[in-house]
C-alpha positions in Angstrom: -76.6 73.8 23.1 -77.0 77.7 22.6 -73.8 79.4 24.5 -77.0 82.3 24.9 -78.4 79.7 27.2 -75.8 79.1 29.3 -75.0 82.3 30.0 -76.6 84.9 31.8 -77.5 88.5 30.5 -78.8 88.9 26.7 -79.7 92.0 25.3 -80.9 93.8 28.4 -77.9 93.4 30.7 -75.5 93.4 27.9 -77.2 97.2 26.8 -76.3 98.0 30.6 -73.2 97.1 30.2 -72.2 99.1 27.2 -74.0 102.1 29.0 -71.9 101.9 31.5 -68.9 102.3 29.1 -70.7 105.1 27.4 -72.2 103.6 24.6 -76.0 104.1 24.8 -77.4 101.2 22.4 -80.2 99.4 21.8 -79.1 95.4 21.2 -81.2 93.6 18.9 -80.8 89.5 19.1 -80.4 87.5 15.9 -78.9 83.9 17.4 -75.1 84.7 18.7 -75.2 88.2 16.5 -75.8 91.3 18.7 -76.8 94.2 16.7 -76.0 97.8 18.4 -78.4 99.9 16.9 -76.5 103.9 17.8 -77.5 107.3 17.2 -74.7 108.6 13.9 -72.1 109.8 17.7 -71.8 106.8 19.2 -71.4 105.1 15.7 -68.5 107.2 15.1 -67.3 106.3 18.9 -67.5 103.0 17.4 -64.3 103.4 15.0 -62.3 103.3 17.5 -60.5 99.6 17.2 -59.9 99.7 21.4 -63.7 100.4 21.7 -64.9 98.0 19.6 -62.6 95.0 21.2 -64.2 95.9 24.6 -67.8 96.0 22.7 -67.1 92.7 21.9 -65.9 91.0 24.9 -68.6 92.1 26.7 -70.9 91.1 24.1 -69.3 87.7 24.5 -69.6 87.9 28.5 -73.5 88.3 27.6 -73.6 85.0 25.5 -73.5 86.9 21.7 -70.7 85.4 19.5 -70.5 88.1 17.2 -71.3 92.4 17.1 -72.5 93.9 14.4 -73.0 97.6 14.3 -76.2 99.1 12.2 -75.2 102.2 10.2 -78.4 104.1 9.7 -79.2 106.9 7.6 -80.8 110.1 8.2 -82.5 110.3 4.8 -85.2 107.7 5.4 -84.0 105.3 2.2 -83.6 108.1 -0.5 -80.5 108.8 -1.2 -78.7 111.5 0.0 -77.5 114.0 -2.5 -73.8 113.9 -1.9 -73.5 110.4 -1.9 -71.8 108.9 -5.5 -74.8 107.0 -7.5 -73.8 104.2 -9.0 -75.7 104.6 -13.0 -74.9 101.2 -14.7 
């Protein structure tokens, strides 16, 4: 049995939850993986080891396993210009 089944919350209560911690997020669902999807601030909130411990015990409370968090970028897929390009 699913541990997202027998316990309450998912995506919409566990995006609550990290809003009242100050990380605005959307959560995407992919089995027990919770994706934060952040604007590029909150990402960088995100380094913080202490912040992403509590992330993940309240994902946990929600019934998620595991956090992932999507790094985006603002170039919409080309590459940016001062990123090192790999040529072989």
């Amino acid at each position: 049995m699913s541990i997202r089944r027998e316990t309450p919350g998912g995506q919409p209560a566990l995006e609550g939850a990290l809003a009242e911690r100050g990380l605005v997020v959307k959560v995407e669902g992919r089995a027990g993986l919770a994706v934060l999807i952040a604007d590029a601030a909150t990402v960088a909130r995100l380094g913080d080891a202490e912040l992403r411990r509590t992330a993940l015990a309240l994902a946990r409370e929600h019934g998620f396993s595991h956090v992932a968090i999507e790094l985006r970028s603002d170039t919409g897929g080309q590459p940016r210009l001062d990123a090192p390009v790999s040529r072989d």
